[in-house]
Structures are given as C-alpha cells and as structure tokens.
C-alpha positions, 0 to 999 in steps of 0.5 A: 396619906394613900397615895396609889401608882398604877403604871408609873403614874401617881395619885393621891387618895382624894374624891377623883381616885376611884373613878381615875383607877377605874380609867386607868384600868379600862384605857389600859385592858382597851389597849391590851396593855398589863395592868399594875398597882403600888399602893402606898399608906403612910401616917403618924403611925402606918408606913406600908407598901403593897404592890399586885402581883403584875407590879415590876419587881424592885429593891427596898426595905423590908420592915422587920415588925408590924405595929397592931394597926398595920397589921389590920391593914396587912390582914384586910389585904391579904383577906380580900386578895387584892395583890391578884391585881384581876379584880380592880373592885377589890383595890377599889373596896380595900382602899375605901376600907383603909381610909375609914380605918385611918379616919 
C-alpha cells in the first residue's frame, strides 16, 4: 500500500491521488503556505518512509538494512531527487514508478 501525507492530510494511492496532490500543492502555493509530503510504501516485503526536505522533523525508527527491492525503491528516490519537494511532478512520476514496480 502507497499511502501519501502532504500537510498532515492522508491519502491513499488510488486513481483520485495525482489530481489530490496537484490540488494540494496549487491550494497551498496560492495561499503562500509551505508545501510538505511523507510518503509511506508498505507490502509483504517493502516498509519505507520518505518525507521532503520541508517535512517536519520527527522521531522514529531507522531501519538498519534494505532488502534488494526497497532498495530499487530507495535508488529511484534518490535518482530522481524527489526529497527536494520543488518539483510536485517528480513525487507524481515516482509514485507512479513505484506502484508499477510493486504491480
């Protein structure tokens, strides 16, 4: 399951997701507010958390080793520099790169 935060408020992947984020990000640049995202992957085998560099800071578990297919995730993550949170198409292109690679 994807499930993605931006400002507090959780969503789900499902087919109303991009066009949520894209509302999200344009409500919150119209309104000079600061623009955040968590995104949370979680199967039978991936449990990953990133977050953009805006996200509030907050404690929790580090996981100490990567199984090969989090790892292709962590790879596309850190190619396309989506943590940089100034780009809403790249969060938008790698959540669909991730959930084909999840099938």
């Amino acid at each position: 399951m994807i499930k993605v935060v931006i400002c507090e408020m959780e969503r789900v992947y499902d087919s109303s997701l991009f066009s949520w984020i894209r509302e999200q990000y344009c409500r919150r640049k119209s309104d000079g507010a600061e623009f955040w995202f968590r995104v949370s992957i979680r199967t039978h085998d991936v449990d990953l958390l990133f977050s953009s560099s805006a996200c509030p800071k907050r404690g929790g578990r580090r996981k100490p080793q990567v199984n090969q297919r989090e790892q292709r995730i962590v790879d596309l993550w850190t190619s396309m520099g989506v943590a940089a949170g100034s780009d809403i198409d790249l969060l938008l292109r790698f959540l669909h790169r991730v959930n084909e690679m999840l099938g």
